[in-house]
VEXMI-327099 format. One line per field, with one value per residue: residue number from 1; x, y, z of N, C-alpha, C in turn. Coordinates in steps of 0.05 Angstrom, whole numbers, plus 5000, padded with zeros to 4 digits. Example, Ala and Ser with C-alpha at 12.3 -4.5 7.8 and 13.67 -1.06 7.14 Angstrom:
BEGIN
pos <- (1,2)
nu <- (5264,5257)
nv <- (4886,4955)
nw <- (5156,5142)
cau <- (5246,5273)
cav <- (4910,4979)
caw <- (5156,5143)
cu <- (5264,5258)
cv <- (4934,5001)
cw <- (5156,5157)
//
This chain:
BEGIN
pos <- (1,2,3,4,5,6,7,8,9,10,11,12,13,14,15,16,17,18,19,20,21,22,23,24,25,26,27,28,29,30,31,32,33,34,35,36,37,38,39,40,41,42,43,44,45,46,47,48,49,50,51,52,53,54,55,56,57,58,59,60,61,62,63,64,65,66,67,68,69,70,71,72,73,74,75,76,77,78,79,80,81,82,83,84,85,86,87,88,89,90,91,92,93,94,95,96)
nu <- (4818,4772,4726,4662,4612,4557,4507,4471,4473,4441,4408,4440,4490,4565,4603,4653,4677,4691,4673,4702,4699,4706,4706,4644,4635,4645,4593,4557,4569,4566,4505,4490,4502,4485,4531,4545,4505,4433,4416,4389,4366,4352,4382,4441,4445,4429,4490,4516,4510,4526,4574,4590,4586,4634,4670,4679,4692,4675,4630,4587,4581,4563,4521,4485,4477,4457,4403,4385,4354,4310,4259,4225,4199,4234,4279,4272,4258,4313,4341,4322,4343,4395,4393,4370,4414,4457,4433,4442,4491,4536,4578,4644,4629,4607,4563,4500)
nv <- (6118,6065,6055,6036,5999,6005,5989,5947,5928,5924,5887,5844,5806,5829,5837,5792,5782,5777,5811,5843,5880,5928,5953,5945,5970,6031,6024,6025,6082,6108,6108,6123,6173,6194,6202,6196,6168,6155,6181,6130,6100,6048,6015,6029,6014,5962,5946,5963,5928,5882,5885,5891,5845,5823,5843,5890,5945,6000,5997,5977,6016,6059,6034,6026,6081,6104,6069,6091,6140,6106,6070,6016,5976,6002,5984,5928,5920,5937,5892,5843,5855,5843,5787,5769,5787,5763,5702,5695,5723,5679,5662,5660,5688,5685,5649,5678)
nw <- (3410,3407,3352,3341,3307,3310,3282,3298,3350,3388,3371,3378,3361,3365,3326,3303,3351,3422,3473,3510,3582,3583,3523,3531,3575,3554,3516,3546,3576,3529,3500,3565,3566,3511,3478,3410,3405,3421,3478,3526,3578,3592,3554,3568,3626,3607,3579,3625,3661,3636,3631,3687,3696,3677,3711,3718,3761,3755,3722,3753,3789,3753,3736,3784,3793,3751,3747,3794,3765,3746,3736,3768,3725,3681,3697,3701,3640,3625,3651,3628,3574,3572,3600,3556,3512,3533,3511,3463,3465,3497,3502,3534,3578,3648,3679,3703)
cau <- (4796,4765,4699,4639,4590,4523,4485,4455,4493,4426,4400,4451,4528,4581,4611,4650,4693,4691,4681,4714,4689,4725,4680,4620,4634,4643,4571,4547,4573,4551,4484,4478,4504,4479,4554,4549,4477,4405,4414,4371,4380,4354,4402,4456,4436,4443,4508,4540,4513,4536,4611,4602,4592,4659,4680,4683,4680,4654,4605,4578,4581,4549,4495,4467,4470,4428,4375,4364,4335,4297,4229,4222,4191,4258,4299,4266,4268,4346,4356,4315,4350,4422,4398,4376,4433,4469,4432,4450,4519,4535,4605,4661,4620,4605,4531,4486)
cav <- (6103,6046,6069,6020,5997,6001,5984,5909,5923,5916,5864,5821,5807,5855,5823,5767,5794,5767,5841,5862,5888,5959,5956,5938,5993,6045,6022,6035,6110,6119,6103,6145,6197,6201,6202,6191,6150,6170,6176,6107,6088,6008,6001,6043,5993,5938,5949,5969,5895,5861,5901,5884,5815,5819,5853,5920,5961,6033,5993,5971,6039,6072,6023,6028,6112,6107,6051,6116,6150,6088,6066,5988,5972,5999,5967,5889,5916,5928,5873,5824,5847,5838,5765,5771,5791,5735,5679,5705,5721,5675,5654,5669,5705,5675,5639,5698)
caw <- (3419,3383,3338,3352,3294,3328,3265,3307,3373,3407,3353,3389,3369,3367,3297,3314,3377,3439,3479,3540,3598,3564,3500,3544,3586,3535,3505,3571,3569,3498,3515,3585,3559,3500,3454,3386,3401,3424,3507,3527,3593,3598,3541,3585,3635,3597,3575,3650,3669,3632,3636,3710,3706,3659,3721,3706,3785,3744,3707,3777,3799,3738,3737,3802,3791,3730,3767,3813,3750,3723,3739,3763,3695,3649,3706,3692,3617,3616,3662,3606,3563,3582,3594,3519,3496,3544,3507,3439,3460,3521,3498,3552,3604,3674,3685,3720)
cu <- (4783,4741,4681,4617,4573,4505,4463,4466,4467,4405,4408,4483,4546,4610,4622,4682,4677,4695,4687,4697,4704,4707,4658,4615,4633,4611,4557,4545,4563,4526,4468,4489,4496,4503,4542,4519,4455,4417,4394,4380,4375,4371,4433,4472,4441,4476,4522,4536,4523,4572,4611,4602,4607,4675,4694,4666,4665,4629,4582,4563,4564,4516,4483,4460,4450,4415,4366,4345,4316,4277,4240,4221,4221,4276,4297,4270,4298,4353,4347,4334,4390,4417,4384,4395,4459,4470,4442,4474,4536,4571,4632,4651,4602,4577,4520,4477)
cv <- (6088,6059,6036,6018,5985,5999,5965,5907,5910,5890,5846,5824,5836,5846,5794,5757,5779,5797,5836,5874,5915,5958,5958,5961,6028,6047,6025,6064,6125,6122,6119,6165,6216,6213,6188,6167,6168,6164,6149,6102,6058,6004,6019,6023,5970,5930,5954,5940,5884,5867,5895,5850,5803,5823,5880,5937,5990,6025,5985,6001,6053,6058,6027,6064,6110,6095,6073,6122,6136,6077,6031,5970,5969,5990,5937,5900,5914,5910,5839,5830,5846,5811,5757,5765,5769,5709,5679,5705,5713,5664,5667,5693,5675,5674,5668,5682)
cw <- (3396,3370,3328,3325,3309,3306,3277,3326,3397,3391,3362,3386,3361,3342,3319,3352,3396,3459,3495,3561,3587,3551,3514,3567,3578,3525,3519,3569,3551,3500,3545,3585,3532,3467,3434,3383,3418,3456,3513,3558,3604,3573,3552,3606,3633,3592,3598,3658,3658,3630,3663,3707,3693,3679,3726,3738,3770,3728,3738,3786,3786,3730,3752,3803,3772,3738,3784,3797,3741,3743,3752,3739,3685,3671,3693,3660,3615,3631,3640,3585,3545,3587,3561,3511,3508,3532,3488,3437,3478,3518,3511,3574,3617,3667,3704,3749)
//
């Protein structure tokens, strides 16, 4: 499995890769589960959206399970800022 520098992952780019709906799904997992990073779930969140709108069906799936646990509020937060991280890194993903 690949090994992920998260030093500025939520700062914005992801060096100079072009990620996958795979990577993006992974950073999802890391994130709601709490692997090898702090558990978070609007950056959990963030990361399954934007893996679905790569097209990623488990990121779909795993997003709307964690939205059970999440407030309105840290929903509009991880949904800002997945279009954040859109504008910053909008290069070969689909218009929202």
């Amino acid at each position: 499995m690949a090994r992920y520098e998260i030093n500025d992952i939520d700062g914005g780019a992801l060096g100079h890769v072009n990620p996958g709906s795979d990577m993006l799904f992974e950073l999802g997992m890391m994130y709601s589960t709490g692997r090898t990073v702090p558990a978070d779930l609007i950056s959990a969140h963030k990361w399954f959206n934007l893996a679905a709108l790569r097209g990623n069906k488990d990121a779909v799936r795993h997003r709307q399970e964690i939205a059970a646990d999440m407030s309105e509020t840290e929903i509009a937060a991880a949904q800002r800022a997945a279009r954040d991280w859109l504008t910053a890194n909008a290069r070969g993903f689909p218009s929202p």
